[in-house]
C-alpha positions as CSV (number, residue, x, y, z in Angstrom):
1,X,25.3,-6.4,2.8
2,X,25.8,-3.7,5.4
3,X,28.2,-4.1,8.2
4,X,25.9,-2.2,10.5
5,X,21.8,-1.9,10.5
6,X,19.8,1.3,10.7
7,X,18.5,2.0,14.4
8,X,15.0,2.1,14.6
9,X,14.9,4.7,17.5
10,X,17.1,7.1,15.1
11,X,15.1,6.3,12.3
12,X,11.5,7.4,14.2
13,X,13.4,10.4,16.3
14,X,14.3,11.5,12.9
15,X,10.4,11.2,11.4
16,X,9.2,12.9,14.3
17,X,10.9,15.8,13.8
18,X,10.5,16.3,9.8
19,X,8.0,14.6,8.0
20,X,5.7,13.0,10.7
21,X,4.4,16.5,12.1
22,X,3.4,17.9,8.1
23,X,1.6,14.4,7.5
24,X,-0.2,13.7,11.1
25,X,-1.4,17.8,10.4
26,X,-3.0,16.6,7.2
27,X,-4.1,12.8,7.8
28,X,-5.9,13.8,11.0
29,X,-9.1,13.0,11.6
30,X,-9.1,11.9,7.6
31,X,-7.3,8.7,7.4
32,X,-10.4,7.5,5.3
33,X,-9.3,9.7,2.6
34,X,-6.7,7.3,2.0
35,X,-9.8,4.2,1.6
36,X,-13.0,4.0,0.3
37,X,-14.9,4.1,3.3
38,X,-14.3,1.8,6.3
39,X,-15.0,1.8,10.4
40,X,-18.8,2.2,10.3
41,X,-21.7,0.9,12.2
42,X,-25.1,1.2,10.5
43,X,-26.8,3.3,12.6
44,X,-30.5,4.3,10.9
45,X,-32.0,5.1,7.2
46,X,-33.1,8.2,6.2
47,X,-34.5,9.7,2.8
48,X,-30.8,10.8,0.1
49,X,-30.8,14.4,0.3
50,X,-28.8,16.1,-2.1
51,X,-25.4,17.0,-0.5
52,X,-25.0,12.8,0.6
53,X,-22.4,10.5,-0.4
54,X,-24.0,8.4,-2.9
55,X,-21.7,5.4,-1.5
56,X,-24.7,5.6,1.6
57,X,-27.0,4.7,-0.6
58,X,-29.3,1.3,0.6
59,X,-30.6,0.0,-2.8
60,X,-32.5,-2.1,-1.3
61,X,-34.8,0.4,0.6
62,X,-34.2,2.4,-2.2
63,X,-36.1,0.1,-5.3
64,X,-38.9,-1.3,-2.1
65,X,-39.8,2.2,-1.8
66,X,-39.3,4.2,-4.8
67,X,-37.8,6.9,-3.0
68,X,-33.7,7.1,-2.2
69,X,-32.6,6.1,1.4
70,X,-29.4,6.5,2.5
71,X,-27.2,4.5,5.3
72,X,-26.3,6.7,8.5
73,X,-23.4,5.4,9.9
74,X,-21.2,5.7,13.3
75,X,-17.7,5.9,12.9
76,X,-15.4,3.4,15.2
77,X,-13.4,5.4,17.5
78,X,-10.6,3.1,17.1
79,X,-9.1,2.2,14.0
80,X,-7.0,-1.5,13.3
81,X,-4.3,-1.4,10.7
82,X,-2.0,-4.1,9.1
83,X,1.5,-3.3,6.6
84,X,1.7,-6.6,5.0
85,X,5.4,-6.2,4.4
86,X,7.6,-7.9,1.2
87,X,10.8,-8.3,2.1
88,X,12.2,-10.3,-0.4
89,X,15.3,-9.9,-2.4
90,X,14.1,-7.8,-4.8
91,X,13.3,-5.1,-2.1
92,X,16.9,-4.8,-1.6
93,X,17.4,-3.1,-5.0
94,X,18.6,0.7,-5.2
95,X,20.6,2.6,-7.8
96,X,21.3,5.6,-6.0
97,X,21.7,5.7,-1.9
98,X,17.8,5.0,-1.2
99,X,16.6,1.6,-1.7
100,X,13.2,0.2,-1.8
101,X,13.8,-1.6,1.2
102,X,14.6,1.8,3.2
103,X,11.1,3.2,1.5
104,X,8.9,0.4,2.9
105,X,10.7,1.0,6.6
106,X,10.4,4.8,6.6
107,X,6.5,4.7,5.1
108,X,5.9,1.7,7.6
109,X,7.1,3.2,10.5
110,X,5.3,7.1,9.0
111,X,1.5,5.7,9.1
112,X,2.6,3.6,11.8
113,X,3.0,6.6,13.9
114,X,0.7,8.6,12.4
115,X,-1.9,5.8,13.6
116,X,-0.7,5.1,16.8
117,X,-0.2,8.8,18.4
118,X,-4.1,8.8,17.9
119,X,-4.8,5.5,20.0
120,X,-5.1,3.2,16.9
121,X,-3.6,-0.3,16.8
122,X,-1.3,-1.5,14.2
123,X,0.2,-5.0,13.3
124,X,2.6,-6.6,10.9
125,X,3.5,-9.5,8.6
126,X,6.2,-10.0,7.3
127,X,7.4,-11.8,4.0
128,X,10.6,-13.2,2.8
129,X,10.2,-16.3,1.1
130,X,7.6,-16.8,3.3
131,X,5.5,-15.9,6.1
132,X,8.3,-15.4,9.1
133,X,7.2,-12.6,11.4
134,X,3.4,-11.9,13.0
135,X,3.3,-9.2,14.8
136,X,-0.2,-8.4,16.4
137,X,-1.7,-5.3,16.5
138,X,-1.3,-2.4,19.3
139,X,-0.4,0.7,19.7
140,X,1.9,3.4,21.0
141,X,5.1,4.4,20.4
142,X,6.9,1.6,21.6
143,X,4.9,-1.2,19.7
144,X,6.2,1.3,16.3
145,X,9.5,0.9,17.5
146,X,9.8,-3.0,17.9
147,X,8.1,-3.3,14.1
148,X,11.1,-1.5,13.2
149,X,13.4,-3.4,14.7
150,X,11.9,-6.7,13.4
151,X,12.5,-4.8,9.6
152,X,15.9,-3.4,10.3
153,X,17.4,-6.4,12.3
154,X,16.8,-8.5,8.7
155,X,19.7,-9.4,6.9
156,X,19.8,-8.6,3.4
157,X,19.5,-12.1,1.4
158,X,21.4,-12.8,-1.8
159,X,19.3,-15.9,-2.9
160,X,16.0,-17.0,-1.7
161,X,13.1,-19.3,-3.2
162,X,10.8,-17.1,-5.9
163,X,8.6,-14.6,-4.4
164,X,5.1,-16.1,-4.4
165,X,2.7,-13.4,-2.8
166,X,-0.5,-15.7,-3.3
167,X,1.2,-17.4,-0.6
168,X,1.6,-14.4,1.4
169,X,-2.0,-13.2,1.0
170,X,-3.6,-16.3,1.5
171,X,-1.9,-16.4,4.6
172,X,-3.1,-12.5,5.8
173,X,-6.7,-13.8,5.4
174,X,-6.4,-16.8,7.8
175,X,-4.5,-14.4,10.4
176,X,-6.4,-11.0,10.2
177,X,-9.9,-12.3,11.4
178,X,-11.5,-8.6,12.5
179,X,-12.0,-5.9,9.3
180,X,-8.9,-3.5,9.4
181,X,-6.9,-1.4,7.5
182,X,-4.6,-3.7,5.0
183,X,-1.6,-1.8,3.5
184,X,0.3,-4.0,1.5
185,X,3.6,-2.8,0.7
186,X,5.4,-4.5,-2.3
187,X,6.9,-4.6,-5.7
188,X,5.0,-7.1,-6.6
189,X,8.3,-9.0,-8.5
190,X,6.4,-12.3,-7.5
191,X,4.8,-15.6,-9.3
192,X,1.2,-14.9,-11.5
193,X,-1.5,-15.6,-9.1
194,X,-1.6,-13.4,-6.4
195,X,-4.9,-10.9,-7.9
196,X,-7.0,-13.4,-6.6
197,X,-6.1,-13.8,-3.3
198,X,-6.2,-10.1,-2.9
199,X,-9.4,-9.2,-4.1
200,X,-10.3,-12.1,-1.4
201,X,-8.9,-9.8,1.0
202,X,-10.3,-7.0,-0.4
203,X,-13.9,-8.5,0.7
204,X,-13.2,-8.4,3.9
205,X,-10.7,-5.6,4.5
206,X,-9.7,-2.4,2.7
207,X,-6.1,-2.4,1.2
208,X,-4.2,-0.1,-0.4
209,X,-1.4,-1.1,-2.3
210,X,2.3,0.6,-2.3
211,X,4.5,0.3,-4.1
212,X,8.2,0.9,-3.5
213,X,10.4,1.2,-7.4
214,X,13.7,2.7,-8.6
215,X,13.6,4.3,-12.0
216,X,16.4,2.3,-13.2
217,X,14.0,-0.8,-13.0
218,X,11.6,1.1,-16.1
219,X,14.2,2.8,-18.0
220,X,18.4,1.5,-18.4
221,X,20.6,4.4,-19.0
222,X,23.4,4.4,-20.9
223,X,26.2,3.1,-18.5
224,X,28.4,1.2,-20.2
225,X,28.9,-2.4,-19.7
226,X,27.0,-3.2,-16.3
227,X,26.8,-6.3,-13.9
228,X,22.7,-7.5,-13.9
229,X,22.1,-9.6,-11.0
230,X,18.5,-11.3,-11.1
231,X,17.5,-10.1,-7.2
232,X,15.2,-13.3,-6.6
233,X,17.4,-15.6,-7.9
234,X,21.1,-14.2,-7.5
235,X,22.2,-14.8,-11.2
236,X,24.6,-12.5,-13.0
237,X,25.3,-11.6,-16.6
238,X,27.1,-8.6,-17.9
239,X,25.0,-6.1,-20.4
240,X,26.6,-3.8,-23.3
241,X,23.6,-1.1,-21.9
242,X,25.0,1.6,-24.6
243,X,23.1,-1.3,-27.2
244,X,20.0,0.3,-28.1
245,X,18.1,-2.8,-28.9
246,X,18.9,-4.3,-24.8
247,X,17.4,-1.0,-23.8
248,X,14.6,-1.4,-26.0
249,X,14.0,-4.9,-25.1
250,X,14.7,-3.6,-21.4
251,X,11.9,-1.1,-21.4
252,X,9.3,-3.4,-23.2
253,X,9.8,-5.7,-20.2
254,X,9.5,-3.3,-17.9
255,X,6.5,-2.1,-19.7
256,X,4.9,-5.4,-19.9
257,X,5.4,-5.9,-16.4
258,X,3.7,-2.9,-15.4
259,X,1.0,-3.8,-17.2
260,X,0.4,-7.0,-15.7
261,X,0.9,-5.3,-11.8
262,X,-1.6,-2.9,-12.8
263,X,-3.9,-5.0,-14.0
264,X,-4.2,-7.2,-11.3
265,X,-4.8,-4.5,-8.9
266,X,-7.6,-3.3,-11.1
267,X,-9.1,-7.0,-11.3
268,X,-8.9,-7.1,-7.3
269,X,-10.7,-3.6,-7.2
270,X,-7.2,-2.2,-5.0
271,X,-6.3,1.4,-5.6
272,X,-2.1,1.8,-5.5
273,X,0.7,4.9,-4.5
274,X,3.5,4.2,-6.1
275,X,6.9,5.4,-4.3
276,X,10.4,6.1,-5.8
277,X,13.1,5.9,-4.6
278,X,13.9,9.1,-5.6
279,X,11.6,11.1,-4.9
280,X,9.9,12.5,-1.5
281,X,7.9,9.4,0.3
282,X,5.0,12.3,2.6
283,X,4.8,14.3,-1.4
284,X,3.9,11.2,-3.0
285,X,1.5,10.4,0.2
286,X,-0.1,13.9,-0.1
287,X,-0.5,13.8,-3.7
288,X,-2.7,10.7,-3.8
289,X,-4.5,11.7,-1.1
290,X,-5.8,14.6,-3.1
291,X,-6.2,12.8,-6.4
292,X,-8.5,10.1,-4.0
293,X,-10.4,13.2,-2.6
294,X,-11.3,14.7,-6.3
295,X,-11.5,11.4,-7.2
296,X,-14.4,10.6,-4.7
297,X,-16.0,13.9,-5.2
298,X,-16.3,13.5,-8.8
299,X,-18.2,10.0,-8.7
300,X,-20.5,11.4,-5.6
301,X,-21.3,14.1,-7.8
302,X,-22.0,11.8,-11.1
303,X,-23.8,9.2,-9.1
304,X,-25.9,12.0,-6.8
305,X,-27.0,13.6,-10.5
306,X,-27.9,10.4,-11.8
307,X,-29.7,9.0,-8.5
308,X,-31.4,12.9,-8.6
309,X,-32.6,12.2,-12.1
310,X,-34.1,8.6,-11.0
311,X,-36.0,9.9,-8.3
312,X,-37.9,12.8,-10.5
């Protein structure tokens, strides 16, 4: 555990003057490249012309008349986000300086920002073995600044109950009542169970997964022997990691796992960016930011083609 914690005013000062500029230059006005779509009043129907996003598309209108109409929308000025935040033991992991605690806090307090210097609200729940922290959503500087404090004022916790984010998402959709941005930021070491609650939240909100990991959690290097400590439950075992069974066994667990994580997001219909510790947090941001643009273009362009060819 560290003697002293990370201040959240050095922390943000520090943001501000490397990565938050490059990212706030990209993002704005385009935070909706990071979702599918989200903020928008109907505001009339008109007939699909070619260059539309097919996701505008009323298919009601559309089979009553035999003819394509598309939604016209008006953005919301101001924008509502929520970092559903997992702090639980296992966060606390890190084989090199960086852990995946400290990548949650710096992304956190990046959009954060980012959101905030443009008049948008943020809030915050926070998990560690439960719900313990609700912080409701507003905006400026300041309100960034006492999130952070609530993340790096936590003690780091040897042993705590299993991590059960079910519980944790069941509990975001009885707090966040109006429809808001839902970044849930986690390594989703937790109990079976939680894909459904998600994609619950994913009716009414749109979330976007992130996901803080250390390489040494997929792949075990040769070290020697090395202490293991389970990081939900505290238990310790020495491993012969030169044994090239263990790391076989090691990575097939690891594999396994990351099956199961990835298919639950794809059952709940949530897109993920996934964030190592080890590399840079705004190049990963950037880099699935494009990949969602092409992404989007490439299914408008199928479904405009095929939506073209319906309506000849």
């Amino acid at each position: 555990m560290s003697e002293s914690r990370p201040d959240p005013e050095a922390i943000l000062r520090r943001l501000e003057w490397t990565v938050l500029r490059r990212l706030d230059g990209y993002l704005q006005g385009n935070y909706r490249t990071l979702f599918r779509g989200f903020g928008l009043d109907l505001a009339d129907l008109r007939e699909y012309q070619t260059h539309d996003d097919v996701r505008h598309i009323d298919w009601n209108v559309t089979a009553r008349l035999q003819i394509p109409y598309v939604r016209q929308y008006n953005e919301d000025r101001e924008i509502t986000a929520w970092f559903l935040l997992d702090m639980s033991p296992s966060m606390d992991f890190g084989s090199g300086e960086v852990t995946k605690r400290s990548v949650l806090t710096e992304f956190t307090a990046m959009i954060a920002r980012v959101l905030t210097r443009h008049g948008n609200r943020v809030g915050a729940l926070i998990y560690g073995g439960g719900v313990d922290t609700v912080i409701p959503p507003s905006t400026g500087r300041r309100h960034v600044l006492h999130i952070l404090d609530a993340l790096t004022s936590r003690p780091e916790v040897a042993k705590a109950p299993p991590t059960d984010l079910s519980e944790f998402l069941r509990a975001a959709l009885q707090i966040i009542h109006s429809r808001s941005f839902v970044f849930l930021i986690s390594d989703f070491v937790s109990a079976p169970g939680w894909a459904s609650p998600l994609s619950m939240l994913g009716q009414r909100h749109e979330i976007l997964a992130v996901r803080p990991f250390d390489p040494m959690e997929v792949e075990l290097p040769p070290l020697g022997l090395f202490l293991m400590q389970d990081s939900e439950s505290g238990e310790q075992i020495f491993v012969d990691t030169t044994d090239r069974g263990f790391r076989k066994r090691f990575a097939h667990a690891a594999e396994q796992r990351e099956f199961e994580v990835r298919e639950g997001l794809s059952r709940a219909g949530v897109d993920a960016i996934e964030l190592s510790t080890q590399d840079d947090i705004v190049d990963s941001v950037l880099r699935f930011t494009d990949m969602r643009k092409r992404r989007i273009r490439g299914s408008s362009a199928s479904r405009a083609a095929a939506v073209a060819g319906a309506a000849k």
